[in-house]
ROPA-888756 format. One record per residue: residue number from 1; residue in one letter; y, z, x of N, C-alpha, C in turn. Coordinates in nm, 2 decimals. Layout:
N
NODE  nuse  dose  n_north    n_up  n_east  ca_north   ca_up  ca_east  c_north    c_up  c_east
NODE   NUM     a        Y       Z       X         Y       Z        X        Y       Z       X
...
//
This chain:
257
NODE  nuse  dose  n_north    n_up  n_east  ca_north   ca_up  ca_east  c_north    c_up  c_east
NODE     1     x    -0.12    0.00    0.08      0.00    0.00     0.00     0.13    0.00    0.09
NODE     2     x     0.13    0.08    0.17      0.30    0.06     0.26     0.21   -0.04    0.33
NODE     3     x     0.17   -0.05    0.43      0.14   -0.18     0.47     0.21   -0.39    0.41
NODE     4     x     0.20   -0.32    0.25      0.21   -0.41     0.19     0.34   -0.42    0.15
NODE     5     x     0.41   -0.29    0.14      0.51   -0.27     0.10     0.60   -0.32    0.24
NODE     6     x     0.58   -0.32    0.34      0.65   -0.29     0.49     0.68   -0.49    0.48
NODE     7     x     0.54   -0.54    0.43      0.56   -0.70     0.48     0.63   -0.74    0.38
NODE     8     x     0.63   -0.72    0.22      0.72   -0.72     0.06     0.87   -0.74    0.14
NODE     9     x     0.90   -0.62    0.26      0.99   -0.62     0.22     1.10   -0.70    0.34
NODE    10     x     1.00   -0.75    0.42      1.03   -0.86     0.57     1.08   -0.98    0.48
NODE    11     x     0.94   -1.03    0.45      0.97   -1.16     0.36     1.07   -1.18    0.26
NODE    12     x     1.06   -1.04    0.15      1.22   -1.04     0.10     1.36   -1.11    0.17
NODE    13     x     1.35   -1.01    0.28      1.47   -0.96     0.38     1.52   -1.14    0.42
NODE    14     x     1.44   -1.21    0.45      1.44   -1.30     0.52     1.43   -1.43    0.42
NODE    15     x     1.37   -1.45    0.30      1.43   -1.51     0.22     1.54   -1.51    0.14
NODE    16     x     1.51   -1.43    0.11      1.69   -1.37     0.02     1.79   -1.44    0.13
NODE    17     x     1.81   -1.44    0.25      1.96   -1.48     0.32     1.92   -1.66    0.36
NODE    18     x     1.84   -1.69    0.35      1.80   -1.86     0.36     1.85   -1.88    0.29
NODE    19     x     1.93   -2.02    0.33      2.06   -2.11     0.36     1.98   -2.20    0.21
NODE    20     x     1.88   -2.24    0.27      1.78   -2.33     0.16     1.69   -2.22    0.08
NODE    21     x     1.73   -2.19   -0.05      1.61   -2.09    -0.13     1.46   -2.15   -0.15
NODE    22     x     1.40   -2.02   -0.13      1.21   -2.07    -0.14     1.21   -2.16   -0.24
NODE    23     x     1.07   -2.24   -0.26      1.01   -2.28    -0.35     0.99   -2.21   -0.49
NODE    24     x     0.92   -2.05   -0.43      0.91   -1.96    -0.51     0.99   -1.84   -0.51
NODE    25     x     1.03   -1.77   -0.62      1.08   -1.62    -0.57     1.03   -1.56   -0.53
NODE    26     x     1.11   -1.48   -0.42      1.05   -1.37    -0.37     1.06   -1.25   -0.38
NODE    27     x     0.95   -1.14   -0.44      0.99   -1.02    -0.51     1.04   -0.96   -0.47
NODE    28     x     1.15   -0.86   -0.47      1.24   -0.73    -0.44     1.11   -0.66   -0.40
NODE    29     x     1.06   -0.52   -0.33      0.98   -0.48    -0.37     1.02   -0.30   -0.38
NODE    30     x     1.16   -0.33   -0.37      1.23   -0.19    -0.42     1.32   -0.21   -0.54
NODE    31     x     1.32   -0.13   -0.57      1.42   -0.09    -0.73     1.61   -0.08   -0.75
NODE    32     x     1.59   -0.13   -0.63      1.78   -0.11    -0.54     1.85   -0.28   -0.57
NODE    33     x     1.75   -0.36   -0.56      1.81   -0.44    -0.63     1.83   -0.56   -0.50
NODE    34     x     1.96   -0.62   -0.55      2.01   -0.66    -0.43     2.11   -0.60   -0.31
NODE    35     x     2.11   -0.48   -0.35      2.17   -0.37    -0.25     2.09   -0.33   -0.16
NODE    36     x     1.96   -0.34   -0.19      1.86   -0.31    -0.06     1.94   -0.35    0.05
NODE    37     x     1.96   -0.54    0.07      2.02   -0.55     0.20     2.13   -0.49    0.28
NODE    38     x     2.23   -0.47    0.14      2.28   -0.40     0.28     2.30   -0.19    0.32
NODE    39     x     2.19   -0.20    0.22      2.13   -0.04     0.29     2.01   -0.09    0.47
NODE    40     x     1.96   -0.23    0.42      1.91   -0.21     0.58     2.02   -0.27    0.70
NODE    41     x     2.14   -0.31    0.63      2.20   -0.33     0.73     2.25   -0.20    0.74
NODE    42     x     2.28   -0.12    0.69      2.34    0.03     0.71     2.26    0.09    0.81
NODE    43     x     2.09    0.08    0.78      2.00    0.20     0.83     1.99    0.15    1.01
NODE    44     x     2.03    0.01    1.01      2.00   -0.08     1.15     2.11   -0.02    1.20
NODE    45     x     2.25   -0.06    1.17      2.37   -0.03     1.26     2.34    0.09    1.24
NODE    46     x     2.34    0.19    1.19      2.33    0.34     1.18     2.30    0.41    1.33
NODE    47     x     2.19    0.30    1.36      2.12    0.37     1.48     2.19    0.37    1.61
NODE    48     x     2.31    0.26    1.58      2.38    0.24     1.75     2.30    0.18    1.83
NODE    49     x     2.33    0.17    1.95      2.32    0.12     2.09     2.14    0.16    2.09
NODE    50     x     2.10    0.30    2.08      1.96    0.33     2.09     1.89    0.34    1.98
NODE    51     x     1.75    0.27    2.01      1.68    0.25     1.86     1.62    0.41    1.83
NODE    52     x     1.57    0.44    1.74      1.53    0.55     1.70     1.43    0.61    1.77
NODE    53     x     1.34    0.50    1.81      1.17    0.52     1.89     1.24    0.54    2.00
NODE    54     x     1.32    0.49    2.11      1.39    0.52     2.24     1.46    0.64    2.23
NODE    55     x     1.49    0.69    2.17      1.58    0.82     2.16     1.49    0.96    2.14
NODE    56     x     1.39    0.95    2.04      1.27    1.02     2.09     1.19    1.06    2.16
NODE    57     x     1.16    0.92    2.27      1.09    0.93     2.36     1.20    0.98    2.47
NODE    58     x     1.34    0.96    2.47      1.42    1.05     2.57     1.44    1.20    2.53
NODE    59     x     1.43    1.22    2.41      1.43    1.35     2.35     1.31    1.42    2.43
NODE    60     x     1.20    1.40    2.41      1.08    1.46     2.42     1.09    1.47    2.63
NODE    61     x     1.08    1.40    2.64      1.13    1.32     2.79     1.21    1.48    2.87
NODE    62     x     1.29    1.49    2.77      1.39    1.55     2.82     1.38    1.70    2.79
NODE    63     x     1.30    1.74    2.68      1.22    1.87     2.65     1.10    1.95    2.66
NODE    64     x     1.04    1.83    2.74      0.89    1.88     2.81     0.88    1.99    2.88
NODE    65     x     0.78    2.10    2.84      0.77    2.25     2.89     0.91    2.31    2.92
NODE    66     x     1.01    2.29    2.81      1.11    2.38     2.81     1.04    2.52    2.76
NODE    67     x     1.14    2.62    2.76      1.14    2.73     2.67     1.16    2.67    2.52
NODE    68     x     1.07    2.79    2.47      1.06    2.71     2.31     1.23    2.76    2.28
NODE    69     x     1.30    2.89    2.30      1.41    2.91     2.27     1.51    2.82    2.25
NODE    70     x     1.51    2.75    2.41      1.55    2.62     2.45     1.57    2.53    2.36
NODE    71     x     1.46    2.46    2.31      1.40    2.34     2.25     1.46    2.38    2.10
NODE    72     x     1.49    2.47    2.04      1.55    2.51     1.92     1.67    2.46    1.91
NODE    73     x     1.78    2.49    2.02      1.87    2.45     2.03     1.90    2.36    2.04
NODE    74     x     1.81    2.23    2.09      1.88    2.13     2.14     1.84    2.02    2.00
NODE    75     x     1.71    2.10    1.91      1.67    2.00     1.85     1.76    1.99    1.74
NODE    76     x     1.86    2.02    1.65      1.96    1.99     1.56     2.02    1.87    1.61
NODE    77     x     2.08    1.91    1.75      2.15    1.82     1.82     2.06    1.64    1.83
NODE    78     x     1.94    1.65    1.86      1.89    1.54     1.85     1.86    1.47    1.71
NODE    79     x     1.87    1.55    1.58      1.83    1.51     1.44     1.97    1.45    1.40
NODE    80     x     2.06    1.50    1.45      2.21    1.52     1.43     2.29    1.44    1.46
NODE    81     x     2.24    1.37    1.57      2.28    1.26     1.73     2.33    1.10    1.61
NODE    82     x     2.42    1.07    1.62      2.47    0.96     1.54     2.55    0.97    1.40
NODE    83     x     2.48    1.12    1.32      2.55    1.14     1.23     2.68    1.26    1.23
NODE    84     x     2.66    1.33    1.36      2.73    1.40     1.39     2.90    1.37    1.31
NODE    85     x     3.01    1.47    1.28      3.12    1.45     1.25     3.14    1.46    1.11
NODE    86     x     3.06    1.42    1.04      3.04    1.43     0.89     3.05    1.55    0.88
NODE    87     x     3.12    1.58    0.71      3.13    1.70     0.69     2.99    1.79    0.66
NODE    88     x     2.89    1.70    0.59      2.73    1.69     0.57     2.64    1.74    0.70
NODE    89     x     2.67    1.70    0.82      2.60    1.72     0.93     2.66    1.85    0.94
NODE    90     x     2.80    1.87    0.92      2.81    2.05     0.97     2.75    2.16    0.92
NODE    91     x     2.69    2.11    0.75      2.64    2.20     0.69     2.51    2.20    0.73
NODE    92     x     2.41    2.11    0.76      2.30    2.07     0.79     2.31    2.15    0.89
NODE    93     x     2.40    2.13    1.04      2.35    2.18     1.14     2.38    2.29    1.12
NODE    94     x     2.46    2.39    1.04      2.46    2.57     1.07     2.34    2.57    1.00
NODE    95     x     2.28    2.54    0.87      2.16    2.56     0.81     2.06    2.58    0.91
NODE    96     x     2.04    2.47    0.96      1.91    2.45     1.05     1.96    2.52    1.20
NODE    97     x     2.01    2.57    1.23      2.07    2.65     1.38     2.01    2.80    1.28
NODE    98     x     2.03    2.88    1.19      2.05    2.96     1.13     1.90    2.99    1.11
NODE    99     x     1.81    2.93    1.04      1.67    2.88     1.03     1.62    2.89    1.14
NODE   100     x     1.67    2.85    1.24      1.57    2.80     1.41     1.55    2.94    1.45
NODE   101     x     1.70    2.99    1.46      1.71    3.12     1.51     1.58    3.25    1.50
NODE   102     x     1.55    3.22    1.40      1.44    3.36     1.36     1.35    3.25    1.33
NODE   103     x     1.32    3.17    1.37      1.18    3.09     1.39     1.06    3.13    1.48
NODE   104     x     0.97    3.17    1.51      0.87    3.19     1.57     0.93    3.26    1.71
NODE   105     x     0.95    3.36    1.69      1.11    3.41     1.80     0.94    3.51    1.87
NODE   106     x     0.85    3.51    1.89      0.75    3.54     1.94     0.72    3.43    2.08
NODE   107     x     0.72    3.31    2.01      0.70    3.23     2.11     0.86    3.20    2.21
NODE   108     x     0.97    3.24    2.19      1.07    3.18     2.25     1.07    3.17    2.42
NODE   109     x     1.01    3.27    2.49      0.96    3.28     2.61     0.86    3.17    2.62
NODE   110     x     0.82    3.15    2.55      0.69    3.01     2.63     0.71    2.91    2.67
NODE   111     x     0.66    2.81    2.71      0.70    2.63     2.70     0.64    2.62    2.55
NODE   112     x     0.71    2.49    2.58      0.71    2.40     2.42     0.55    2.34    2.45
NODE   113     x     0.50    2.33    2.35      0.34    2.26     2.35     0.33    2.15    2.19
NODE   114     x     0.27    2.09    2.20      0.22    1.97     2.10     0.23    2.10    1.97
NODE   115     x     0.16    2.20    1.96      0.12    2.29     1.87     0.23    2.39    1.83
NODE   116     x     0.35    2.41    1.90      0.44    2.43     1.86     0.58    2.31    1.81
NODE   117     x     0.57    2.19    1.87      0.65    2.10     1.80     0.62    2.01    1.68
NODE   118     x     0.47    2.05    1.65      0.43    2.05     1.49     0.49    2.12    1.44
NODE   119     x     0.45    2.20    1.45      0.44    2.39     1.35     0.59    2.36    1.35
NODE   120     x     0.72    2.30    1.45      0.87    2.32     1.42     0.87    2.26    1.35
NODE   121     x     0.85    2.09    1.37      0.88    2.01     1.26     0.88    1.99    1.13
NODE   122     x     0.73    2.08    1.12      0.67    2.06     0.96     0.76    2.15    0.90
NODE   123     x     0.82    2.29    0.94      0.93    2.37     0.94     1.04    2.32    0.86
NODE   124     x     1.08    2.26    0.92      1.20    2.17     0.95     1.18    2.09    0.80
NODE   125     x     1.07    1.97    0.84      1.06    1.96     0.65     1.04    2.03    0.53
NODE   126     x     1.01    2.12    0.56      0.99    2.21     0.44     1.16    2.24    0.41
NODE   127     x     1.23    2.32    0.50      1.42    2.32     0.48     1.43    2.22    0.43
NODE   128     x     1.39    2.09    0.47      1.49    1.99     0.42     1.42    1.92    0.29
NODE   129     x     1.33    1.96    0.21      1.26    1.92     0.11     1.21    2.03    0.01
NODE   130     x     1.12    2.09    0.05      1.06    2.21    -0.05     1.00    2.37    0.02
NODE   131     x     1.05    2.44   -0.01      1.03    2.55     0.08     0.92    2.61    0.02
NODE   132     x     0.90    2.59   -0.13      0.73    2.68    -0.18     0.67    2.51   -0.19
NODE   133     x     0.68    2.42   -0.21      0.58    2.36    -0.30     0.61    2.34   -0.41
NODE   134     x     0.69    2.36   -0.46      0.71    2.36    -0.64     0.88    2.32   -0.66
NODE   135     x     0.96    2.36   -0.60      1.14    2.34    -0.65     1.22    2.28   -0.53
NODE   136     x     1.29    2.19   -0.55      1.35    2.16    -0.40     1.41    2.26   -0.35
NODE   137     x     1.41    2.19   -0.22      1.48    2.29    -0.09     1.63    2.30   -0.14
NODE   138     x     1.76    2.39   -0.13      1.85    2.41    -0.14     1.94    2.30   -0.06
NODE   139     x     1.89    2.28    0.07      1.95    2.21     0.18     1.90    2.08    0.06
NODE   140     x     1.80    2.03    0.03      1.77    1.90    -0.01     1.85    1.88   -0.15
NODE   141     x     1.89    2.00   -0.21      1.97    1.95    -0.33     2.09    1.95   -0.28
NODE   142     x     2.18    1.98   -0.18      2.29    2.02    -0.11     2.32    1.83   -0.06
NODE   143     x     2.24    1.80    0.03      2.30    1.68     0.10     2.27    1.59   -0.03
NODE   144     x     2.13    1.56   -0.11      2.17    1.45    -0.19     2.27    1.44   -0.33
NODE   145     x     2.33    1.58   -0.36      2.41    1.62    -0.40     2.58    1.54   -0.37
NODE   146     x     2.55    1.52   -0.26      2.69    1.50    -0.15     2.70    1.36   -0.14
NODE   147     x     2.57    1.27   -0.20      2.54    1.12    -0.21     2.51    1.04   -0.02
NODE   148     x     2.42    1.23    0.03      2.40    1.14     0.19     2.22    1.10    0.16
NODE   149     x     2.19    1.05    0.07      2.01    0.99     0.12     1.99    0.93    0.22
NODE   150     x     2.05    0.87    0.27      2.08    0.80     0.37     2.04    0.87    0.50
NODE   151     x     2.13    0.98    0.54      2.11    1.09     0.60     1.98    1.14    0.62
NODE   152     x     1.97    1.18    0.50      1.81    1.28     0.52     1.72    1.18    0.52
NODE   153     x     1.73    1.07    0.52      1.64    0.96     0.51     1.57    0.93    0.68
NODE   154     x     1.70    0.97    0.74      1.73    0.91     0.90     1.64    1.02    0.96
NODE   155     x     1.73    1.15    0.93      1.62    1.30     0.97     1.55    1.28    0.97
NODE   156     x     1.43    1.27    0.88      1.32    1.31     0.86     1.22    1.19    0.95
NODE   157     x     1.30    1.06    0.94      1.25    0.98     1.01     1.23    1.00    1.21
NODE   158     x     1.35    1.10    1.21      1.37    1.16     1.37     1.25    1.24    1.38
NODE   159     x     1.25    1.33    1.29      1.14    1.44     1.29     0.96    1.37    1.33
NODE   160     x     0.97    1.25    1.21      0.84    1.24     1.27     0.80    1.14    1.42
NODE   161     x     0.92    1.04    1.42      0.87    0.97     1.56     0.87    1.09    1.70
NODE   162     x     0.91    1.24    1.66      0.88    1.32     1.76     0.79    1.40    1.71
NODE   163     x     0.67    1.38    1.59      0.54    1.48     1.60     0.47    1.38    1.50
NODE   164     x     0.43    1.26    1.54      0.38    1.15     1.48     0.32    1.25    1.29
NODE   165     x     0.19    1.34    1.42      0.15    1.43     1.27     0.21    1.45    1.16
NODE   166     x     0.30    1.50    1.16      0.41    1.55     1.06     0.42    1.47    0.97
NODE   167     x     0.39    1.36    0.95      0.41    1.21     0.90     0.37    1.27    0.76
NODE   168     x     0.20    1.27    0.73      0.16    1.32     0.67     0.17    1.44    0.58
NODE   169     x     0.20    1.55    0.65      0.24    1.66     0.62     0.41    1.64    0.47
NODE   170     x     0.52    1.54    0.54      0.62    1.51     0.55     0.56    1.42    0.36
NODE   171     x     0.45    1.35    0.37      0.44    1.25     0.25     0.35    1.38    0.15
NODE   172     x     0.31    1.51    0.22      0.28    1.57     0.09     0.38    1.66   -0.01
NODE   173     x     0.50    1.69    0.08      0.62    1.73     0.04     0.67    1.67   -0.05
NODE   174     x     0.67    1.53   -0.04      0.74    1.41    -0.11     0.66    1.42   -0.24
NODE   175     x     0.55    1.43   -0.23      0.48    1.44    -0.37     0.49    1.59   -0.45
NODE   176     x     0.55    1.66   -0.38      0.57    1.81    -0.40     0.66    1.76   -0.54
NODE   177     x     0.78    1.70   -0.44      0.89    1.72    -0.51     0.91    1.59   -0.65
NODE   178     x     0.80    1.53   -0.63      0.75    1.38    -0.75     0.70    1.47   -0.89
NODE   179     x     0.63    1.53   -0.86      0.57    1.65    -0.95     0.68    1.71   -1.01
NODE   180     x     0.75    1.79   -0.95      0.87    1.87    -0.96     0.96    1.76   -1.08
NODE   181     x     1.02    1.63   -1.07      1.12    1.58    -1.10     1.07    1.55   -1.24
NODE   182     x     0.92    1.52   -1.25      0.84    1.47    -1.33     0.88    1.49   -1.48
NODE   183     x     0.89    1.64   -1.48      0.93    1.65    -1.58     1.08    1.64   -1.68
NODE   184     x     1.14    1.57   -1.63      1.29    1.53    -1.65     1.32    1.43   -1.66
NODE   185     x     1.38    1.38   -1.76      1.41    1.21    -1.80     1.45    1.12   -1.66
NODE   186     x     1.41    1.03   -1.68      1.46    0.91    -1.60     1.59    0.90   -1.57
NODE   187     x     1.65    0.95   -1.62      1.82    0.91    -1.59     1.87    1.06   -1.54
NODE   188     x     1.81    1.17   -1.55      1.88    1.26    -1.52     1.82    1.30   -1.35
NODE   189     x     1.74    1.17   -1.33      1.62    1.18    -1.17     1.68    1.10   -1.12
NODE   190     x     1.82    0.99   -1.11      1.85    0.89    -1.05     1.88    0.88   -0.89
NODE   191     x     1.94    0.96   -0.89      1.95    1.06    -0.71     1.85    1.04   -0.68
NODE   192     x     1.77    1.10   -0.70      1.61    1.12    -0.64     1.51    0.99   -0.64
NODE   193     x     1.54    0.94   -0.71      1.47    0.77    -0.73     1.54    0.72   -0.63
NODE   194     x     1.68    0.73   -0.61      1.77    0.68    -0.51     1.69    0.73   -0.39
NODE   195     x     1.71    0.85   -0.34      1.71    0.87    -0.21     1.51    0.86   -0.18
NODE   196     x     1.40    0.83   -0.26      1.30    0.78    -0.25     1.28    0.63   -0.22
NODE   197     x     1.34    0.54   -0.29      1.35    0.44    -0.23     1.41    0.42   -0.06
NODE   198     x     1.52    0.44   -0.09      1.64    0.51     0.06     1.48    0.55    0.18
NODE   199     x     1.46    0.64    0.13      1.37    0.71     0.24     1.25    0.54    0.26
NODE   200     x     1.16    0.55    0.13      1.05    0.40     0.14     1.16    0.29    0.26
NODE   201     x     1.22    0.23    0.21      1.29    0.13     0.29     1.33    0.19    0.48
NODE   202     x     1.35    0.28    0.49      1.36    0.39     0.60     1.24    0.33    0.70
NODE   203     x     1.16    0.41    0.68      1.03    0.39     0.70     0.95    0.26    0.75
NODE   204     x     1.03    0.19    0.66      0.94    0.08     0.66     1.04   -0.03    0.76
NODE   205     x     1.12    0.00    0.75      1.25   -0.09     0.87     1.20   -0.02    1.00
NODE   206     x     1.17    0.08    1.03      1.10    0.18     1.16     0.96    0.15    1.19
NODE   207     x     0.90    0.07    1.12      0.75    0.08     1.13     0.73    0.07    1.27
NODE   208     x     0.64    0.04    1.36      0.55    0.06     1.46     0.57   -0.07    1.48
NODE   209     x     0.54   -0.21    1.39      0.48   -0.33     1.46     0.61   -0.47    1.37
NODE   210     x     0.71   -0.41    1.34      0.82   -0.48     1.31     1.00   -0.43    1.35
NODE   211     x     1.07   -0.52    1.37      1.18   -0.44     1.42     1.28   -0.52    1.37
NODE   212     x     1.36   -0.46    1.30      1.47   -0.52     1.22     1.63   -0.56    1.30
NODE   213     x     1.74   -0.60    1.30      1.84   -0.65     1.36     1.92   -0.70    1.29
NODE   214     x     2.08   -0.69    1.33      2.13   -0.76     1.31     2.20   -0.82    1.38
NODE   215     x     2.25   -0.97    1.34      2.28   -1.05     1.37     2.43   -1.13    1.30
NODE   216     x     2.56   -1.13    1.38      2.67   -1.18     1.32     2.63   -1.36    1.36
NODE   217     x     2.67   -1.42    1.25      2.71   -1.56     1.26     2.83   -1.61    1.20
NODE   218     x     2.88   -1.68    1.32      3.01   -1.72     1.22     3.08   -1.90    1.29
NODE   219     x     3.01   -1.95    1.19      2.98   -2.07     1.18     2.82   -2.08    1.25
NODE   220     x     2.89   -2.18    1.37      2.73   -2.21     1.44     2.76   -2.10    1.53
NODE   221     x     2.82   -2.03    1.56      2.81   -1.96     1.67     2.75   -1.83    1.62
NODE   222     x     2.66   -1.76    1.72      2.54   -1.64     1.66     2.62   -1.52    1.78
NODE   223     x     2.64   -1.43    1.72      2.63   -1.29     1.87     2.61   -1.21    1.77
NODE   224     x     2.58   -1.08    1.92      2.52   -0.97     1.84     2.61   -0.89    1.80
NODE   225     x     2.61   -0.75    1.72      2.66   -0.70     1.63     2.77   -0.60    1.74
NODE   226     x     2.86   -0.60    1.71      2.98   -0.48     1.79     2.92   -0.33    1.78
NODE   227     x     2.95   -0.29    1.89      2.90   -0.11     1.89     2.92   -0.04    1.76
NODE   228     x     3.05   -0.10    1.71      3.06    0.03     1.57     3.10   -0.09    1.49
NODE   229     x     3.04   -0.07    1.38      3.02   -0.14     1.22     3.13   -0.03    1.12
NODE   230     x     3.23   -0.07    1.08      3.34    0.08     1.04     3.36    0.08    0.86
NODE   231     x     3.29   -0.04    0.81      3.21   -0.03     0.67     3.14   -0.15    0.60
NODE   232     x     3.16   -0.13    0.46      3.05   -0.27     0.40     3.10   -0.37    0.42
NODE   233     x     3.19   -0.43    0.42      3.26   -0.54     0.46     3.26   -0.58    0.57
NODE   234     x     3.23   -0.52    0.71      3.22   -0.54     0.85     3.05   -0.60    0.79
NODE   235     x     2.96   -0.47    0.68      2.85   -0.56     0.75     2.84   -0.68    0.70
NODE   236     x     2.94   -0.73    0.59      2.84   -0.86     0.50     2.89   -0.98    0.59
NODE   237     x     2.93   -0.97    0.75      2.95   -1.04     0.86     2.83   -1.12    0.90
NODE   238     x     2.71   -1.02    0.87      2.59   -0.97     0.93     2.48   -1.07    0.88
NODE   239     x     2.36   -1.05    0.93      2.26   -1.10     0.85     2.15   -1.03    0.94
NODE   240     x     2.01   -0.99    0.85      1.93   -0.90     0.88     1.79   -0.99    0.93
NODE   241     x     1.72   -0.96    1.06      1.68   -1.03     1.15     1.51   -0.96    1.17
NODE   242     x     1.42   -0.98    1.12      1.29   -0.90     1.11     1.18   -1.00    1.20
NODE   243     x     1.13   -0.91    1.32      1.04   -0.96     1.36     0.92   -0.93    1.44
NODE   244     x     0.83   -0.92    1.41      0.72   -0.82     1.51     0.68   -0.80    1.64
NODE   245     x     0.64   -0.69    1.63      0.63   -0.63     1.77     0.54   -0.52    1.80
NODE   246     x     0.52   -0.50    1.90      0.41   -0.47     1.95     0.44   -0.32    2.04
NODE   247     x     0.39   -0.19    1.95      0.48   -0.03     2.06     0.39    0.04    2.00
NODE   248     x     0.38    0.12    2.09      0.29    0.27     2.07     0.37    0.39    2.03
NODE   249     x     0.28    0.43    1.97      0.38    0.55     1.89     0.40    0.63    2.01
NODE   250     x     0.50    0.73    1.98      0.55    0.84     2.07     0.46    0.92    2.04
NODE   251     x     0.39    0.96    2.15      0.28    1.06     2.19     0.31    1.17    2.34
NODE   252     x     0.32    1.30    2.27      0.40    1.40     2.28     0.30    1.41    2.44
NODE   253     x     0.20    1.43    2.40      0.06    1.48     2.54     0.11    1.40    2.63
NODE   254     x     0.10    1.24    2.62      0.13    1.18     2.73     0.26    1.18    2.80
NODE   255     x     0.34    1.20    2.73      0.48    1.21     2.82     0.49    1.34    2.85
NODE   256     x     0.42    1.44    2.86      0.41    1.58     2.93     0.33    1.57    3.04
NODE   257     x     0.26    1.49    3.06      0.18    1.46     3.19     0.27    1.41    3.31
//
């Protein structure tokens, strides 16, 4: 199903902007419409100069057998790293500094291990989604409240390219909070449909074996996109560029060796 959903949404991507339209249509395979595109032109420029998978592997790179105390502190800063400045990231980051603090404050003297940067992260989603299982997280009604899906879309996505596992963990939350909405009309869930798709499209522009881009054309002439994109209008300059590739996931063991 994501599999299917990841290629739905290439072919989309890449028909929808053809100069010459297909023979046949090509299905949306999110519910955003024709705004999809330029949410993945948002989620691409979002990232800046460093892709998301390169930034984790310097994260981790750069946190290997720290003190876990350590590794508390620096990790907001890395979830944080691009959205920084927002009024949203400030609340996010005292939440989560505040949280870290009295986190497993047993281990703070150790090094960081595979088995503690689970046990953080899955942490970490629980604050930012459902703290029992059953009602969202406070932090999770707080930012999509504030209209950042986007945001927490990006987090969660940092979270797992630094503890691959969590992945899982991260999609049973998601159904936590499916359950939870379930019972409430359609229209009074719109946020939440929002920032599920938001998050699906996320995901699936990050996968492992496709890599999205953008690309300014203007006329015949092609270059690549300026450091800072400053809003929608900068992006519809743009056009969205999908093409496969070939990378191994960030694996925590080996870059500790």
């Amino acid at each position: 199903m994501k599999d299917q959903f990841k290629f739905d949404l290439a072919m989309y991507t890449a028909y929808s902007q053809a100069a010459i339209p297909p023979r046949r249509a090509i299905k949306n395979p999110t519910v955003l419409g024709d705004s999809v595109l330029r949410l993945i032109k948002a989620i691409v420029a979002k990232r800046g100069d460093f892709s998301y998978r390169n930034l984790a592997r310097l994260f981790l790179e750069q946190t290997k057998a720290i003190r876990y105390e350590t590794f508390k502190t620096y990790l907001p800063r890395y979830l944080l790293y691009q959205v920084s400045g927002t009024p949203i990231a400030a609340q996010i980051d005292d939440h989560l500094k505040t949280r870290l603090d009295s986190l497993y404050t047993d281990f703070d003297d150790q090094p960081l291990d595979t088995s503690l940067l689970l046990r953080t992260c899955n942490r970490i989603i629980d604050y930012l989604m459902t703290e029992d299982q059953e009602v969202p997280s406070p932090l999770f009604s707080l930012v999509l409240s504030q209209g950042n899906a986007l945001t927490l879309a990006i987090i969660l996505l940092k979270l797992v390219l630094i503890s691959r596992s969590s992945q899982l963990y991260l999609e049973v939350r998601i159904a936590d909070l499916i359950r939870y909405y379930e019972q409430f009309p359609r229209n009074q869930c719109q946020w939440v449909i929002n920032f599920l798709e938001v998050f699906q499209v996320t995901f699936a522009i990050h996968a492992e074996n496709i890599e999205y881009s953008l690309v300014r054309i203007d006329g015949l002439d092609v270059a690549t996109p300026p450091p800072l994109i400053r809003s929608w209008e900068d992006l519809e300059a743009f056009r969205v560029f999908s093409q496969r590739m070939r990378l191994s996931p960030v694996d925590f063991d080996t870059l500790s060796r």
